[in-house]
C-alpha positions in Angstrom: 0.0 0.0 0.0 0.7 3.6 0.1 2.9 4.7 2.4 1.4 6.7 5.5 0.3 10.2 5.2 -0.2 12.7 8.7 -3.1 15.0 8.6 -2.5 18.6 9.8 -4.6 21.5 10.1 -3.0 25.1 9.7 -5.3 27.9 9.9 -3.3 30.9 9.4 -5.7 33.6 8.8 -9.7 33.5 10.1 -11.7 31.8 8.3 -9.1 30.3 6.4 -8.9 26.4 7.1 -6.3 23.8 5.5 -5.7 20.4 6.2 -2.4 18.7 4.2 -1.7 15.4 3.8 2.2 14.9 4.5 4.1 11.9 3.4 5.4 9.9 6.5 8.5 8.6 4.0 9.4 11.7 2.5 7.8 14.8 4.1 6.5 15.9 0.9 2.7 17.0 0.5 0.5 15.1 -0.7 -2.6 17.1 -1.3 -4.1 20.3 0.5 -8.1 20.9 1.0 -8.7 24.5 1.8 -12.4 25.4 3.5 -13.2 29.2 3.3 -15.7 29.6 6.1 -18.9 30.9 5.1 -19.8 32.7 8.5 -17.6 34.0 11.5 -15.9 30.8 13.2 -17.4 31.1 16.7 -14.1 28.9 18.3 -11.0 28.8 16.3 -10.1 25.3 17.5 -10.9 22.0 16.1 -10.0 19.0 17.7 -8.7 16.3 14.7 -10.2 14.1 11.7 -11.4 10.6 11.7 -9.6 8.4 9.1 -11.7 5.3 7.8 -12.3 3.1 4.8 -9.9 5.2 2.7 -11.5 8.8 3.6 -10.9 11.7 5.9 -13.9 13.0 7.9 -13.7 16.2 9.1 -16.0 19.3 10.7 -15.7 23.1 10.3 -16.2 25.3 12.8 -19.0 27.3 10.8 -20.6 23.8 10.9 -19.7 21.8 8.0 -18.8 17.7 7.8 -16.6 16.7 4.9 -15.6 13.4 3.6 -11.9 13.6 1.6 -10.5 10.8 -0.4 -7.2 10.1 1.9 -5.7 9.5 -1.3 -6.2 12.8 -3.6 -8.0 15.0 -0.7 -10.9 15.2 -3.4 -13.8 16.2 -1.5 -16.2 13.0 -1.7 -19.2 14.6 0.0 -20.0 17.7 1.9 -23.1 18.2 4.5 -24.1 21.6 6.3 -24.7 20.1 9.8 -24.6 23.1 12.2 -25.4 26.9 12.0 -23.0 29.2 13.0 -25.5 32.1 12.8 -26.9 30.8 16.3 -23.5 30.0 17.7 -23.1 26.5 16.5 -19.9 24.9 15.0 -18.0 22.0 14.8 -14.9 21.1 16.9 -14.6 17.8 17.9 -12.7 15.3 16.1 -15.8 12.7 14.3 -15.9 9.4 15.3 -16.4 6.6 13.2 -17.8 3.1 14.2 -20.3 0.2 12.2 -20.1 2.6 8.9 -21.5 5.4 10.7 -19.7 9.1 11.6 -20.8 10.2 14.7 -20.4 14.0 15.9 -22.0 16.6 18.0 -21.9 20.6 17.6 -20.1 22.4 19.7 -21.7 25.5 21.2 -23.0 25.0 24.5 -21.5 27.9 26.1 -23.9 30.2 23.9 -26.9 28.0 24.6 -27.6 26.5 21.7 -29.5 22.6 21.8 -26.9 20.0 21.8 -27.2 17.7 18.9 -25.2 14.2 18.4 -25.7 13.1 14.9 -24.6 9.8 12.9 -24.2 10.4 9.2 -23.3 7.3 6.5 -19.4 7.1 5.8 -19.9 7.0 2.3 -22.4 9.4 1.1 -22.8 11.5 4.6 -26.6 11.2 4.4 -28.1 11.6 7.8 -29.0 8.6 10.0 -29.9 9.5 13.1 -29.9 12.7 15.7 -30.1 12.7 19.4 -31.3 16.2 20.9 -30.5 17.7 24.3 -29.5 20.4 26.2 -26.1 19.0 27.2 -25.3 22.1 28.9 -27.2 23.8 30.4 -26.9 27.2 31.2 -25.5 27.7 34.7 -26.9 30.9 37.2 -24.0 33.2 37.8 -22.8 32.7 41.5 -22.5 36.5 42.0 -24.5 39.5 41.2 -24.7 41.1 37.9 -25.6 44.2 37.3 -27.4 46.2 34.0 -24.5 47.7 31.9 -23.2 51.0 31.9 -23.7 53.3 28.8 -19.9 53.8 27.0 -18.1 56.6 28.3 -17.6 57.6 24.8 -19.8 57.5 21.8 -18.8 54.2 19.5 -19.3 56.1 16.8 -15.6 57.5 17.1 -14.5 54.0 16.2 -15.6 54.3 12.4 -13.1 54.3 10.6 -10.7 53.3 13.2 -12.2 49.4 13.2 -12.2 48.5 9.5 -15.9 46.9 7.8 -14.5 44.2 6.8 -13.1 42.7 10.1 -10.9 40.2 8.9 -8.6 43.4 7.6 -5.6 44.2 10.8 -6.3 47.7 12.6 -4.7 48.8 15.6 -6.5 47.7 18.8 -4.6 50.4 20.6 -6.8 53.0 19.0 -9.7 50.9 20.3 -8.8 51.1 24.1 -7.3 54.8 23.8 -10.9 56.1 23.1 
C-alpha cells in the first residue's frame, strides 16, 4: 500500500482552514483541501479528523462535515450540519464506528440545543440525531448588574475598526478612546 500520510490543520488567517496530507516517507505533501468559512468561526479550534475506509472525515467550525479521499483529498461529500448564525460549530474530532460518523456541535456555552448526529461514511446522508440540552446554562454565583452606557460614543471607532473585520487595525486606537 501507500505509504502513511499525517493529517494537519494550519489555519493561518480567520476563516481560512487547511488540512495537508504529508508523506510519513518523504515529508512531501501530498494534497491540501482548503475550507473558506462561510460565516464567523465562533471557536477557532478543532480537535482532529477521523480516518476510515480510505477517507478523511472532518468538521468546520461554521458547521460543515466533509468526507476527503485520503488518497487525492478530493472532497467526496460535503453536508451543512450546524449553524454558525446561532453560535453553533463544529470542533470535535468525528468518530467513526459500524459505517456510521458520529459528531455533536459544539456551542454549548452560547446555549444552543446540543445535537449528536450519525451520518453514513460513504455518502454523509443523515441517520440519526439525538437532541438535548447538554449544557445547560448555569446561574452566575454572584451579582450582575445592567450595563453601563460607553463613556464615549462608538461612533468615534468608524473608521478606526475597518468593515470588513478580517482586515488588521490597531486595537490600541480601540482602548485609547
Amino acid at each position: 500500500g501507500a505509504p502513511a500520510s499525517l493529517i494537519t490543520r494550519v489555519a493561518d488567517r480567520p476563516g481560512h482552514d487547511h488540512r495537508y496530507a504529508i508523506d510519513a516517507t518523504t515529508c512531501e505533501r501530498r494534497w491540501t483541501h482548503h475550507h473558506l468559512a462561510v460565516g464567523p468561526e465562533m471557536n477557532a479550534t478543532n480537535k482532529g479528523v477521523a480516518l476510515h475506509a480510505g477517507r478523511v472525515i472532518r468538521g468546520t467550525q461554521d458547521g460543515f462535515l466533509y468526507a476527503l479521499d485520503a488518497k487525492t483529498g478530493t472532497v467526496l461529500w460535503k453536508r451543512q450540519i450546524a449553524d454558525w448564525r446561532i453560535g453553533e460549530g463544529i470542533g470535535a474530532a468525528p468518530t467513526v464506528w459500524n459505517g456510521l460518523v458520529y459528531i455533536a456541535k459544539a456551542g454549548g456555552d452560547w446555549g444552543i440545543q446540543g445535537r449528536l448526529m450519525a451520518f453514513k461514511v460513504e455518502d454523509g446522508s443523515p441517520v440519526a440525531v439525538a437532541v438535548g440540552r447538554f449544557t445547560a446554562r448555569k446561574e452566575l454565583p454572584w451579582d450582575v448588574e445592567a450595563p453601563e452606557e460607553p463613556l464615549y460614543d462608538p461612533r468615534e471607532l468608524r473608521g478606526v475598526v475597518p468593515k470588513n473585520l478580517r482586515k488588521a487595525y490597531d486595537v490600541h486606537e480601540v482602548i485609547a478612546r
